[in-house]
C-alpha positions in Angstrom: -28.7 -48.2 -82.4 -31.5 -45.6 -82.5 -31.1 -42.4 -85.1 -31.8 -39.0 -83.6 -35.2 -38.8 -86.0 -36.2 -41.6 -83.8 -34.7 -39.8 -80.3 -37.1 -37.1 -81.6 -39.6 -38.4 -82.7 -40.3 -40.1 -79.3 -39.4 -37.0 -77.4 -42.1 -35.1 -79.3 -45.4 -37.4 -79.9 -48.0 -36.9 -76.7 -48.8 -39.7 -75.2 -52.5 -38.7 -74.8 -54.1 -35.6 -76.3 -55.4 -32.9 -74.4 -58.9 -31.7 -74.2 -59.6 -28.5 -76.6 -62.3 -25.7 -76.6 -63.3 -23.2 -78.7 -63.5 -20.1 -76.7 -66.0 -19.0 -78.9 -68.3 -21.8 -77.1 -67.3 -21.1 -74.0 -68.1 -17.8 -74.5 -71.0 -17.9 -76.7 -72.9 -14.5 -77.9 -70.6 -12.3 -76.0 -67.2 -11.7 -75.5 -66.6 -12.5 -71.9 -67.0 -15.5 -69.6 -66.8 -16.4 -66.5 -64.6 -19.4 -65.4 -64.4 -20.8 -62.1 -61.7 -22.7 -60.2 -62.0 -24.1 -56.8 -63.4 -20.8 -54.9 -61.4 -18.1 -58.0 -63.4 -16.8 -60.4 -61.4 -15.2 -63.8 -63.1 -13.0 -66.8 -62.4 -15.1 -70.4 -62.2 -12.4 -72.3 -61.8 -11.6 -76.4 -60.4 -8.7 -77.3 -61.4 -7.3 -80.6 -57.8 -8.0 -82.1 -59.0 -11.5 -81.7 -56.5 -12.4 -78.7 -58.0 -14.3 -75.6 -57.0 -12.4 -71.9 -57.9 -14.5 -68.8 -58.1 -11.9 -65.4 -58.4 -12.5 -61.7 
């Protein structure tokens, strides 16, 4: 019989990691970038409290 630290331990491991990127990169010297899906282009933006916005 399985314990429930095994239930959740399953439950909450990823099976593959997702991709991460520092928006400071994508962003670089400035503190707003473009990013473009399909034919939508949003503003990346960091706001000077340190908090990422992403507009239409």
């Amino acid at each position: 019989m399985m314990g429930l630290q095994s239930i959740v331990a399953q439950t909450t491991t990823p099976a593959t990691r997702l991709p991460q990127y520092d928006a400071r990169d994508l962003i670089k010297d400035g503190d707003q970038a473009h990013i473009i899906l399909d034919d939508q282009t949003y503003v990346l933006r960091i706001t000077r409290a340190g908090k990422l916005i992403l507009t239409k």
